[in-house]
N, C-alpha and C positions, 0 to 999 in steps of 0.2 A: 481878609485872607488869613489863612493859618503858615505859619512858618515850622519850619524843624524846632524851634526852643521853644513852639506851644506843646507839642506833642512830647518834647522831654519833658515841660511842667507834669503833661499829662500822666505819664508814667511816675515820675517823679511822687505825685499826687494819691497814685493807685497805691505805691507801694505803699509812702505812710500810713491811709487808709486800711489795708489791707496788714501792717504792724500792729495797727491801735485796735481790729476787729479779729486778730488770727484766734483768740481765743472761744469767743461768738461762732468764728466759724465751725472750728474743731468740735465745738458742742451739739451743734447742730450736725455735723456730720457721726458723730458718735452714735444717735441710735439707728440712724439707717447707712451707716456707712464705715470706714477704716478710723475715724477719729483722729482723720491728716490733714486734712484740706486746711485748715489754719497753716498749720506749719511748714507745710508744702506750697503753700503762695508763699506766705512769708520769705521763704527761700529763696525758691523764684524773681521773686522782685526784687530781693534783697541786690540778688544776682545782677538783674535786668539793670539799676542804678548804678550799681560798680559798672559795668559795662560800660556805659555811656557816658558815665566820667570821665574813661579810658579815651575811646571812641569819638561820641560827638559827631556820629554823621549831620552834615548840612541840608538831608534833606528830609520832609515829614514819611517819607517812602523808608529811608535808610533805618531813620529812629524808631521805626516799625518792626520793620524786617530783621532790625539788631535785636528789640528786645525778644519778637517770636523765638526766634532761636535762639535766644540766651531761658526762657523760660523751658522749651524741646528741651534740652541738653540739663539743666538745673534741677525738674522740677519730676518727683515720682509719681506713678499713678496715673489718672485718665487726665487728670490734670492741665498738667503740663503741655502734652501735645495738643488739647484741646485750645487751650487760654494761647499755646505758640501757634498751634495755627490759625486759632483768629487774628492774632495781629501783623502774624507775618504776612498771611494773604493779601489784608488789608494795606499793607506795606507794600507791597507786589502792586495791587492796581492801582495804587497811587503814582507810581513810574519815579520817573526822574526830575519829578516839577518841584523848584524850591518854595513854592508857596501853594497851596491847594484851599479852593473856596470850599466851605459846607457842603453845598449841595456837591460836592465832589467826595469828599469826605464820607457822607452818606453813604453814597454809591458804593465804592470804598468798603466802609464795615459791613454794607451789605453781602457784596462776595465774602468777604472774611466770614460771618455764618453762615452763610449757604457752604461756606468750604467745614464750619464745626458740624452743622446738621449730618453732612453728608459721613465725614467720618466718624461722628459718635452715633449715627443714625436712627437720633433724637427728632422727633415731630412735635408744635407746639402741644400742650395738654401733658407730657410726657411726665413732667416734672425733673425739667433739667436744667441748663444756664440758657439754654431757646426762651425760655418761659418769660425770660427776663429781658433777651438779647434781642429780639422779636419786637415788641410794644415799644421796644427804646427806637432802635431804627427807625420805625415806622412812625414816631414821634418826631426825628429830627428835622424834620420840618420847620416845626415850630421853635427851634431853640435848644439850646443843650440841656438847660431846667427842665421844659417838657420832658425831653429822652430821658432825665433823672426818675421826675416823679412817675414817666413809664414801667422803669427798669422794678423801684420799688415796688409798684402795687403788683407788678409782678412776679418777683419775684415773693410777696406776701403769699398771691393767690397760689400758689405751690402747696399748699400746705393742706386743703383738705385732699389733695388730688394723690390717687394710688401711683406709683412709679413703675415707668412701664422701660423704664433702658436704664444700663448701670448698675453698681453693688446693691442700692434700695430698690431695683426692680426683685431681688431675689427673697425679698419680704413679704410680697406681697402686699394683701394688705393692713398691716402690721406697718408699712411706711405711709398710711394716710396719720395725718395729723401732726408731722412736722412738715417744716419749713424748708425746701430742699438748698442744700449749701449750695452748691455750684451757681443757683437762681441767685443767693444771698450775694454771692462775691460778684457775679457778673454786676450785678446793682450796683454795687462797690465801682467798679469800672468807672459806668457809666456817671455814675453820682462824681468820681475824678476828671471824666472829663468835663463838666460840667463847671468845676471848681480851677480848672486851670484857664479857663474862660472869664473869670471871674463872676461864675453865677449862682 
């Protein structure tokens, strides 16, 4: 069973991650995009950990829903409300339970992307953080490692694919041949949750 102080590891985890990579990001965000997304998680999460130091909700729903809207409010660009609303959702249909199995969990980030899909109205192939977010879920089955090595290969496969939603949709195709960041960082995620698991 998973407790509220897995899910701060969790974030806890993302953030570092997402410290040690903000530069990776930005880089990859630079030729098809504003050249923030590093900085703009960074921030974000920077955010999300102060929070929770503060805070400390007891339950894996609270430590959700705190950090979605610490990232909403923190974080500029599509970013932000994207990465807050997946986790706040996910925070939301987790309820009020102090402990939550995986297969609940699951369930869980599930809605949380169906609630990113809908508002950035990103379809897999797109080349967006779905590309990444999509293969990891659908992985969790197996293990939080499997959802890891999902999240990466797809966010890899982003890279010969033309961008069809977002700042790199307006490239055309001119964004075939990089990597798309949001796919990069959601990997990041996932790759933390995986790590707070200890896997």
């Amino acid at each position: 069973m998973l407790d509220a102080d897995f899910f701060r590891r969790w974030m806890t985890a993302t953030a570092a991650s997402v410290e040690r990579e903000a530069d990776r990001l930005t880089a990859l965000d630079s030729p098809i995009g504003d050249a923030d997304h590093g900085s703009n998680l960074r921030r974000g999460f920077a955010a999300v950990t102060a929070s929770l130091e503060k805070e400390a909700p007891d339950t894996p729903g609270g430590v959700l829903t705190l950090a979605g809207r610490q990232l909403i409010s923190t974080v500029g660009g599509a970013s932000g409300p994207l990465y807050g609303t997946l986790l706040r959702r996910t925070g939301k249909a987790l309820g009020d339970a102090s402990e939550v199995s995986e297969a609940d969990f699951a369930a869980a980030f599930r809605t949380g992307i169906e609630a990113v899909t809908t508002l950035g109205g990103a379809a897999p192939g797109d080349k967006t953080m779905v590309d990444a977010l999509l293969p990891a879920v659908d992985a969790l089955g197996d293990g939080f490692a499997a959802a890891r090595t999902a999240a990466e290969e797809g966010a890899v496969a982003t890279t010969p694919l033309q961008a069809r939603k977002g700042r790199a949709s307006y490239l055309g195709e001119r964004s075939i041949g990089h990597q798309d960041p949001g796919a990069t960082s959601s990997a990041l995620l996932v790759a933390a949750l995986a790590e707070a698991n200890g896997d």
